[in-house]
C-alpha positions as CSV (number, residue, x, y, z in Angstrom):
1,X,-17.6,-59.6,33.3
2,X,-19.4,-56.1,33.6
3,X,-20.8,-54.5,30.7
4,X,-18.5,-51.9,29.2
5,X,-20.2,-48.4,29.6
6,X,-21.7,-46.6,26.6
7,X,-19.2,-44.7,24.9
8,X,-16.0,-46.1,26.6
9,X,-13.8,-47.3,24.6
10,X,-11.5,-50.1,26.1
11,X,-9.1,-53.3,25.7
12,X,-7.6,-55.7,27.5
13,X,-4.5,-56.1,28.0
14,X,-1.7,-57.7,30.5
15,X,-4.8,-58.4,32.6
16,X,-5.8,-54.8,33.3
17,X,-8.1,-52.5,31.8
18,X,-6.7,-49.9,29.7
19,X,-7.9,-47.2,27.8
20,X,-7.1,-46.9,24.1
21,X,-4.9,-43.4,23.2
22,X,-6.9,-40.6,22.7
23,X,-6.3,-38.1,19.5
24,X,-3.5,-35.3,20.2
25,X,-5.3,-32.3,21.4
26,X,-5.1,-29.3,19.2
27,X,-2.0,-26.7,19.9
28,X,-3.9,-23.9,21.7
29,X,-4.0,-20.6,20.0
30,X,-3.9,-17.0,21.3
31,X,-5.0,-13.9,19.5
32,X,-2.3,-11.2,19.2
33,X,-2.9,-7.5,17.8
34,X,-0.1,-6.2,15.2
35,X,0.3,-2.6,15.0
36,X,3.0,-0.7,13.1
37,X,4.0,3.3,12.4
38,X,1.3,5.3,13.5
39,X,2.9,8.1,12.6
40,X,0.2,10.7,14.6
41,X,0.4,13.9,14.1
42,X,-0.5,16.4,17.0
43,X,0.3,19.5,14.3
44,X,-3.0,18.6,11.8
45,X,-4.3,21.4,13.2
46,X,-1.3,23.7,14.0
47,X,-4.2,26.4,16.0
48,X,-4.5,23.6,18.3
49,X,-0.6,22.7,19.2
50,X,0.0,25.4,22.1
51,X,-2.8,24.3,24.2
52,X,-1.3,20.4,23.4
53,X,2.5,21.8,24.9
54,X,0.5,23.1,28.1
55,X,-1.9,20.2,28.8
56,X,-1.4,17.1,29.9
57,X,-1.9,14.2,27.9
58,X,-5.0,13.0,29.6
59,X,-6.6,16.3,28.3
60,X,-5.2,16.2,24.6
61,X,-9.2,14.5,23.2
62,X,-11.0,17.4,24.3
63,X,-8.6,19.4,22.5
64,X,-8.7,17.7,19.4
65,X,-12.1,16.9,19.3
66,X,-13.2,20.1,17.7
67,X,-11.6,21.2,14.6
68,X,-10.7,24.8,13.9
69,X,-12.3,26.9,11.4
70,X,-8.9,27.8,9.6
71,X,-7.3,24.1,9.7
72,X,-7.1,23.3,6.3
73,X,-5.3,26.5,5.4
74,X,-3.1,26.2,8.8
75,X,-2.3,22.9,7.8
76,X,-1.3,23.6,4.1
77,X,1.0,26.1,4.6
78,X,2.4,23.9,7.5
79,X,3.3,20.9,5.0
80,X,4.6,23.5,2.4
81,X,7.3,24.9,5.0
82,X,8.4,21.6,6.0
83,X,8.4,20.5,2.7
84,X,5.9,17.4,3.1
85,X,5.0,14.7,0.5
86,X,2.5,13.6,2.2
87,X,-0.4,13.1,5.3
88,X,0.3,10.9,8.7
89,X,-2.1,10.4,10.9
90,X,-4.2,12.7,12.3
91,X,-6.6,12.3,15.1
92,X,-10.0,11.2,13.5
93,X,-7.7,8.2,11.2
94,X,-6.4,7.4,14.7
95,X,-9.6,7.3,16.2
96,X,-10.8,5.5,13.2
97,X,-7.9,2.6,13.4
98,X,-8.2,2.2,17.4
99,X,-12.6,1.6,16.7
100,X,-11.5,-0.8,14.0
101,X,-8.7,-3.0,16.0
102,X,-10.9,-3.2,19.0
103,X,-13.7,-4.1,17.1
104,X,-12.1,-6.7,15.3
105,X,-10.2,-8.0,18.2
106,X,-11.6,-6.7,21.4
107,X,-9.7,-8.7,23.5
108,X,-6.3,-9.8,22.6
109,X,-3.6,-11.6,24.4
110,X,-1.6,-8.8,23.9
111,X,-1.0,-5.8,21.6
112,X,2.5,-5.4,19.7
113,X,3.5,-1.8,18.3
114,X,6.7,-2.0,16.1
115,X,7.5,1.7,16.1
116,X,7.4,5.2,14.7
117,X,4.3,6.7,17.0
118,X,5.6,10.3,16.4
119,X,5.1,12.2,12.7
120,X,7.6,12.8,10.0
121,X,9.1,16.0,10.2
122,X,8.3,16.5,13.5
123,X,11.7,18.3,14.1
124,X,10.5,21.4,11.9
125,X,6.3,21.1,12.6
126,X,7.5,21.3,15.9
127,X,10.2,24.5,15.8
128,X,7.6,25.9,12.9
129,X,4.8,26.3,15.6
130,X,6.3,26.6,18.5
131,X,9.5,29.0,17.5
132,X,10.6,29.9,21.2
133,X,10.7,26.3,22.0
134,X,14.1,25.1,23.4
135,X,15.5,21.5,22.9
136,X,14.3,20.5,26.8
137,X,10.2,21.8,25.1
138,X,11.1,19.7,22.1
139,X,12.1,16.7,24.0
140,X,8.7,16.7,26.3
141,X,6.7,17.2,23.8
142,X,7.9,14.8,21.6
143,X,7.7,12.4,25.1
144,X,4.0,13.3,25.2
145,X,3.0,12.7,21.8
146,X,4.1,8.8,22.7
147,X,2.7,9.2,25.5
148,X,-0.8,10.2,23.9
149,X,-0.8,7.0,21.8
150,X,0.1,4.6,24.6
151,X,-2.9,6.0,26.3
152,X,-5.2,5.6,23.4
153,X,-4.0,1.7,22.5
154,X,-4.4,1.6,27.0
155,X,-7.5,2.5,26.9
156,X,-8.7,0.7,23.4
157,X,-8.0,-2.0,25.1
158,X,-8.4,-1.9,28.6
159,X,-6.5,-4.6,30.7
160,X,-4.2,-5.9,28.0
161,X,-0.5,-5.5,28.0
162,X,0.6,-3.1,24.8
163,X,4.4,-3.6,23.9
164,X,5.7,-0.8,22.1
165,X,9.5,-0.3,20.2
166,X,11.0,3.1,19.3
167,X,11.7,3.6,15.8
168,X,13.6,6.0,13.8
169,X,10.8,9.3,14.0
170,X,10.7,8.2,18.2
171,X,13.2,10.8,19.1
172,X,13.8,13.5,21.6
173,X,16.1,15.4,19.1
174,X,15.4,14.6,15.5
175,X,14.7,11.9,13.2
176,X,17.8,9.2,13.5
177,X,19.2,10.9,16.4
178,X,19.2,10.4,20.2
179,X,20.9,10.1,23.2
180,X,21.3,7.0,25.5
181,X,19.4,7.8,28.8
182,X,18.2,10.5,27.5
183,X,15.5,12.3,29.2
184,X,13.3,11.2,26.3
185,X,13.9,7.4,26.9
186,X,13.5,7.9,30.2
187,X,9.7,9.6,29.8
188,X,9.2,6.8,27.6
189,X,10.3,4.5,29.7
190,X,7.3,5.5,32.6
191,X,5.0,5.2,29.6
192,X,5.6,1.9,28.5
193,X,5.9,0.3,32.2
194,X,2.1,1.3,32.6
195,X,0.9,-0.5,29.6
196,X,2.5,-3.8,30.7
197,X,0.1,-4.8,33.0
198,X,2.2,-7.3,34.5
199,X,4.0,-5.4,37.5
200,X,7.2,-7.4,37.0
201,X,7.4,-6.3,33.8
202,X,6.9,-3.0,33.9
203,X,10.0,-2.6,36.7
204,X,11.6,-4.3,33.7
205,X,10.8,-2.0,31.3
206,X,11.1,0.8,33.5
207,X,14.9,-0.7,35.0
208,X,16.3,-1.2,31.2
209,X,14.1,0.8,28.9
210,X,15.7,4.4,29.7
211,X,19.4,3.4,28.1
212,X,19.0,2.5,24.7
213,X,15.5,2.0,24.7
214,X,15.5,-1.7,24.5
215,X,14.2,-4.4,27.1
216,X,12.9,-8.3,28.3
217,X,10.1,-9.3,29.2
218,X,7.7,-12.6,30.0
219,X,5.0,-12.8,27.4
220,X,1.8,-13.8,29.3
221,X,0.3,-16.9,29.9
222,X,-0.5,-19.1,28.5
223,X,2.3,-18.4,26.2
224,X,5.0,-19.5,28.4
225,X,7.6,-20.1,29.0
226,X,8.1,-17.8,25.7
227,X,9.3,-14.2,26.1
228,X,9.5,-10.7,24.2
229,X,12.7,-9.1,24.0
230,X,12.7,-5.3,22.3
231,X,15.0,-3.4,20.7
232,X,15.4,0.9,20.0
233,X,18.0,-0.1,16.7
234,X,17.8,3.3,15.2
235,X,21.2,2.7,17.3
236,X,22.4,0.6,14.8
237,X,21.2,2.3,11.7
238,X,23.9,3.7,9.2
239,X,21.9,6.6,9.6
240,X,21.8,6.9,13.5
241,X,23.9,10.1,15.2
242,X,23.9,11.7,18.7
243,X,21.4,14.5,19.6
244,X,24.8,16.5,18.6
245,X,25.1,15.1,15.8
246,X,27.8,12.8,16.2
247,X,28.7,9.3,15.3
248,X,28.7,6.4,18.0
249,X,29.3,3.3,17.7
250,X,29.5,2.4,21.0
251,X,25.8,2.5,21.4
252,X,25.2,-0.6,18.7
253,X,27.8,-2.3,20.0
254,X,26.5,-2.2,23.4
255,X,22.9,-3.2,22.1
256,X,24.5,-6.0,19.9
257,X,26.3,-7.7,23.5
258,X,23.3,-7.0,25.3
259,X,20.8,-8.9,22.7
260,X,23.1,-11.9,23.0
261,X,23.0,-11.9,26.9
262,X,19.6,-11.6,26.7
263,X,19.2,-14.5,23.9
264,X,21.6,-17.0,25.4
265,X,19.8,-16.5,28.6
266,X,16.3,-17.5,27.0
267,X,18.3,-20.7,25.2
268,X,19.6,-21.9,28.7
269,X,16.1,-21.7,30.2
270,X,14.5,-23.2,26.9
271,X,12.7,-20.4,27.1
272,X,11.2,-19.2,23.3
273,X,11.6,-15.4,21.8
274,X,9.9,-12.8,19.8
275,X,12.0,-10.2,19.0
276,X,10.9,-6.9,17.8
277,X,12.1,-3.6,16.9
278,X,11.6,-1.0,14.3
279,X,14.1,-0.9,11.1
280,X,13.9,-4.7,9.5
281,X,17.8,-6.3,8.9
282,X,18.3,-7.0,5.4
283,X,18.7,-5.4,2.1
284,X,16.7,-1.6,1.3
285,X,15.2,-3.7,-1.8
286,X,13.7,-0.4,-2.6
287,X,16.5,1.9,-2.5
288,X,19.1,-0.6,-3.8
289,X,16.8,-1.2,-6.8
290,X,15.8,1.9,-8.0
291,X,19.0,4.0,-6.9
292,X,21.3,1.8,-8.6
293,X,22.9,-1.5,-10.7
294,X,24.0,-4.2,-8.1
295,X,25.0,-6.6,-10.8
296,X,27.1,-3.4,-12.2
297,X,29.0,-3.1,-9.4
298,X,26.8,-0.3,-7.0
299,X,26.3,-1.1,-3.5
300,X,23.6,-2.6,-1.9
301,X,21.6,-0.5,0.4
302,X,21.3,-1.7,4.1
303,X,18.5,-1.2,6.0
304,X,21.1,-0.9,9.1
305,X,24.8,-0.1,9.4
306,X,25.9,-3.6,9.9
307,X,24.1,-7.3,9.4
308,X,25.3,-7.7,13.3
309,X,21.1,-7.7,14.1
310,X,20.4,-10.4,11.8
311,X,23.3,-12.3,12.6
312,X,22.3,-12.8,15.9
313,X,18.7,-13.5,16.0
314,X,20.0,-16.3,12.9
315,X,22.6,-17.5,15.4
316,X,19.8,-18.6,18.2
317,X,17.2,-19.7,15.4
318,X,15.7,-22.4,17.7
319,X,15.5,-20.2,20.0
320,X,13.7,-17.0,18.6
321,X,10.3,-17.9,16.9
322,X,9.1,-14.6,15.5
323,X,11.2,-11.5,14.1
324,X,8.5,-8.4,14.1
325,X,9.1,-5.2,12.5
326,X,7.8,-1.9,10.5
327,X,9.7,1.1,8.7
328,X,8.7,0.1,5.1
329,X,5.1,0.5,6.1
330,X,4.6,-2.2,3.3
331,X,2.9,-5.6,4.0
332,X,6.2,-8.0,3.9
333,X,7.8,-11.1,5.1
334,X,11.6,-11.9,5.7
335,X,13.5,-15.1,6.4
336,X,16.5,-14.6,8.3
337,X,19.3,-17.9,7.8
338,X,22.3,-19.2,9.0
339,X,23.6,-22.7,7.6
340,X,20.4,-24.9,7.7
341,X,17.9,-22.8,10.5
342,X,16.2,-19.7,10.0
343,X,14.0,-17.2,12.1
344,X,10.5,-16.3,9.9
345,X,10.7,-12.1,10.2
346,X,6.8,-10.1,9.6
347,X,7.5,-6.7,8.6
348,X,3.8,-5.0,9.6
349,X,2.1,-2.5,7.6
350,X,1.2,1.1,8.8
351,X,-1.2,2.8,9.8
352,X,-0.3,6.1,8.5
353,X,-1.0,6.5,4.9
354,X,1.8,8.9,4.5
355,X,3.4,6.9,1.5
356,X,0.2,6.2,-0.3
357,X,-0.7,2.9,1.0
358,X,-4.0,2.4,2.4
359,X,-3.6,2.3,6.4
360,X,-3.8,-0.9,7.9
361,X,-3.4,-3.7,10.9
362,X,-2.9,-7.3,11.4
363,X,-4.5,-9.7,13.7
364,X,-2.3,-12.9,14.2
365,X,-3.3,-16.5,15.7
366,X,-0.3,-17.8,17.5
367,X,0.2,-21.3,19.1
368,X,1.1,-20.9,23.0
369,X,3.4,-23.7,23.8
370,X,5.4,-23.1,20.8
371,X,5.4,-19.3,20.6
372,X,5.0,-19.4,16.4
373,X,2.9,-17.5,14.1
374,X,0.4,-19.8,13.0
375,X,-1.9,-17.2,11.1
376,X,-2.9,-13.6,10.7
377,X,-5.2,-11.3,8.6
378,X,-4.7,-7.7,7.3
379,X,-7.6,-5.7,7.8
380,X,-7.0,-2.1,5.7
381,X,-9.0,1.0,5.7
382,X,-11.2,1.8,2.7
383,X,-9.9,5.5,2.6
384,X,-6.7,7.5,4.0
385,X,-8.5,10.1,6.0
386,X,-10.2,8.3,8.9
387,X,-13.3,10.6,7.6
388,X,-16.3,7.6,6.6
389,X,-13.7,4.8,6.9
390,X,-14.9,1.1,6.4
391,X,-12.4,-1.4,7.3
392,X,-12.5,-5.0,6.4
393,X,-10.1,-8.1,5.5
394,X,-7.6,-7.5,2.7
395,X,-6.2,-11.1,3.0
396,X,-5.7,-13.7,5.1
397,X,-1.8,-15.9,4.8
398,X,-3.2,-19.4,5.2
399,X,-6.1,-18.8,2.7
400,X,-3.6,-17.1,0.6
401,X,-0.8,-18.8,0.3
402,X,-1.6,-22.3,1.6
403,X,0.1,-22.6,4.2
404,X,-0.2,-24.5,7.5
405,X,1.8,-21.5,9.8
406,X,4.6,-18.5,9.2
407,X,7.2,-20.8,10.1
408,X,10.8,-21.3,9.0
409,X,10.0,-23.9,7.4
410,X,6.4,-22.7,5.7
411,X,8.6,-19.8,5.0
412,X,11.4,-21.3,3.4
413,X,8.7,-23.0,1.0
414,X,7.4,-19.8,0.3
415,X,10.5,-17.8,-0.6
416,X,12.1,-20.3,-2.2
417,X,9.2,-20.3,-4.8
418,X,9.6,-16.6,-5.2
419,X,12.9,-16.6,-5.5
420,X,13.1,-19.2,-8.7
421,X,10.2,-17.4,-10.6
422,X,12.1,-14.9,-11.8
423,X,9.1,-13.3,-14.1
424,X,7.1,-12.6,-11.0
425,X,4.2,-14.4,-12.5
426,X,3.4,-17.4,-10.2
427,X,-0.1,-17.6,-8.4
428,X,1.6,-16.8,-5.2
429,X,3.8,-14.0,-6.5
430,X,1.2,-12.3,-7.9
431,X,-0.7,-12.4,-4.7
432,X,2.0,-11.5,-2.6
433,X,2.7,-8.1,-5.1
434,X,-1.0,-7.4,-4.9
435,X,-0.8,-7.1,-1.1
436,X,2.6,-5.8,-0.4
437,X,1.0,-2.1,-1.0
438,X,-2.2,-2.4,1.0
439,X,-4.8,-1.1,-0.7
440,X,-2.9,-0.1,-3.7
441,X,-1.6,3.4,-5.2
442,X,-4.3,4.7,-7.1
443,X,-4.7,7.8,-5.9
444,X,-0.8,8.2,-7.1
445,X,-2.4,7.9,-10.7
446,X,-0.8,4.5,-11.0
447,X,-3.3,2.1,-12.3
448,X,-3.4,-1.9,-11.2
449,X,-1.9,-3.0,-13.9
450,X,0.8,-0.6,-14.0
451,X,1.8,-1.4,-10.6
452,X,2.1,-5.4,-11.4
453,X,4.1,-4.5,-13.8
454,X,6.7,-2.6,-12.3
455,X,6.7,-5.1,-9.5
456,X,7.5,-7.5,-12.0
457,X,9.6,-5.6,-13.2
458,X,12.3,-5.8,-9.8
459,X,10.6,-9.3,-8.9
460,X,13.7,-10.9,-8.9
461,X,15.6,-8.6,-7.1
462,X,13.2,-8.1,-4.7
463,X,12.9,-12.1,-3.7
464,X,16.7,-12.6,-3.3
465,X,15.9,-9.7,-0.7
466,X,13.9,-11.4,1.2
467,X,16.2,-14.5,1.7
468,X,19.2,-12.5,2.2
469,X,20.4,-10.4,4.5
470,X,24.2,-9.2,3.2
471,X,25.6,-7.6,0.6
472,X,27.6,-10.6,-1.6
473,X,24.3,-13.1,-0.9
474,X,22.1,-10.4,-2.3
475,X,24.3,-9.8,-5.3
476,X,24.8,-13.8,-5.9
477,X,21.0,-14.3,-5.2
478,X,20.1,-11.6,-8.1
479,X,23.0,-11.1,-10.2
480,X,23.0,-13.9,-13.2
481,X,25.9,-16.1,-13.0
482,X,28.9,-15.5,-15.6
């Protein structure tokens, strides 16, 4: 018999040689980039704005790159006539964030963006320094001020596809409102086919993207067969109206049927989903809790009109891995159920720093074959102005919390265990109240300690929120039983 070579390992068996199993390989991992409500501001310095309406996009750097003399006082009396509480994100904390992602992450699989590129009030900054502009100015401008940030995430990182969803301040007409194939979606549309890199998917984007600003795409390899499908539901938002003004319904209902076609599809072809889009499903936790008495008999408030959005993506829970969204601009997590399955939701933190939080991205590790989040870090900026910024690792989940992945299951865990300590005082409660504000609010004048204790305070409120997603489960979730 020949000698066995070094380092083989063999036996015999049924006369043959055969070579003993070898360990499973480890699930290959992909780096994706998170990014949510940048919220950039093109009126910080209102002296600046009318050569931003006449330039081109490509030009708007060199315009901003030099600050005017009278900014500060331009801008002050800007925020007081539109009645601002507070400072998005103007170019140098934009600047500032793009340095930091790429730096962190210079090349990711791809880049997700889960809404609200355009300021708050941008309606009256807009009309306040440019009075003689009519609704057709308005709508272009607004189109280029997307347009700007798609070409600063392009050219961060060059030769990556971005992915970008609309949220509520993304509007040609005003915040909540807009128009389906509008001539905003459609300007949008062109913008967001460019940073797809992969030709078939921007004819997607560009063929479905100008109705309701929603559309489906092929995430790239090696994360396939897995795919991305987006949604523009400030169409089903209680809040949402036509560029008249008007109610429709027929534009949620629409989006609802075509999510479905689009999820079904996916299941046939055992294909797996992301889904993202701007306004989370679920309970307002926030407004329900400090606007009223659930267990008194108020109403929960609804993040959206309807619970039709997290109906769905619960109905095809084996089939969509990952729920991404923004709005709150708060670090938070969601589990979206139906029966005995569930689809793990990430609610990304902001960059703007307009509601006191510190501003912020995440940088996720995701297993290719089965599209799931396995891990991510935050990373948040040491200051809200972009001015001397340092940014570095708030937390990372695993570390954190545990956990082997973000899945339904690791998920579940989790929320279950904030759900049953109701005093808010568990190791992993506290952590996850010390990061839901990034960076905490004390430049609000609220100390540390304050702030854990009114989070304690609504703890238990707050976890049933997370869990679920209508009306009578919230109240049976939170309200103590008779």
């Amino acid at each position: 018999m020949r000698a066995i070579a070094v380092g083989a390992v063999a036996v015999w068996a049924m006369g043959v040689w055969a070579e003993a199993p070898k360990p499973a390989a480890a699930p290959a991992v992909v780096n994706v980039m998170m990014i949510s409500d940048i919220h950039f501001d093109p009126f910080h310095d209102p002296a600046k704005v009318s050569q931003l309406v006449a330039k081109p996009v490509t030009e708007w750097a060199s315009v901003l790159a030099v600050t005017s003399d009278t900014q500060a006082e331009d801008y002050a009396t800007l925020q007081k006539t539109c009645k601002a509480k507070g400072v998005d994100t103007p170019w140098v904390l934009l600047q500032s964030s793009l340095k930091a992602e790429q730096a962190e992450m210079p090349k990711p699989l791809f880049v997700t963006v889960s809404g609200d590129l355009m300021a708050h009030q941008f309606d009256c900054r807009f009309h306040t320094l440019v009075p003689k502009g009519r609704d057709a100015d308005y709508s272009a401008f607004a189109a280029k001020t997307v347009a700007f940030a798609a070409l600063q995430l392009r050219e961060t990182f060059p030769g990556v596809p971005v992915y970008f969803a609309l949220g509520n301040n993304d509007s040609g007409c005003k915040d909540y409102e807009e128009d389906a194939g509008s001539a905003f979606l459609k300007a949008d549309a062109a913008s967001f086919a460019a940073d797809a890199t992969s030709a078939k998917n921007g004819l997607a984007i560009a063929r479905e993207f100008s109705q309701y600003g929603d559309y489906n795409i092929a995430l790239p390899k090696p994360m396939q067969p897995a795919r991305l499908i987006v949604l523009q539901d400030i169409f089903e938002s209680k809040r949402y109206a036509t560029c008249g003004g008007k109610d429709d319904a027929s534009a949620a209902a629409a989006q609802i049927e075509w999510l479905r076609t689009q999820l079904s599809a996916a299941k046939a072809a055992h294909e797996r989903v992301w889904v993202m889009a701007h306004i989370p499903p679920g309970i307002d936790a926030y407004s329900t809790l400090s606007k009223g008495n659930v267990c008194g008999g108020d109403a929960a408030v609804m993040f959206l009109g309807s619970t039709k959005l997290g109906d769905t993506l619960a109905e095809f829970a084996g089939t969509v891995s990952l729920g991404l969204f923004g709005h709150t601009h708060m670090d938070e997590m969601k589990l979206l159920s139906a029966g005995d399955v569930s689809v793990p939701v990430k609610v990304v933190p902001s960059i703007t720093p307009v509601t006191g939080n510190n501003p912020a991205f995440t940088v996720a590790k995701v297993d290719a074959k089965t599209a799931m989040l396995v891990d991510y870090s935050v990373y948040a900026a040491s200051n809200k102005t972009g001015v001397d910024t340092v940014w570095g690792k708030e937390y990372t989940y695993s570390a954190t919390y545990g956990l082997p992945d973000f899945s339904a299951v690791s998920l579940k865990k989790l929320t279950d265990g904030f759900v049953s300590d109701k005093a808010g005082t568990s190791e992993m409660s506290k952590a996850y109240q010390d990061y839901y504000f990034v960076g905490g609010p004390a430049e609000l004048g609220v100390s540390a300690n304050m702030k854990a204790k009114a989070m304690q305070l609504v703890w238990p409120g707050y976890a049933c929120s997370m869990t679920e997603g209508s009306e009578s489960g919230f109240r049976g979730c939170v309200c103590p039983a008779k």
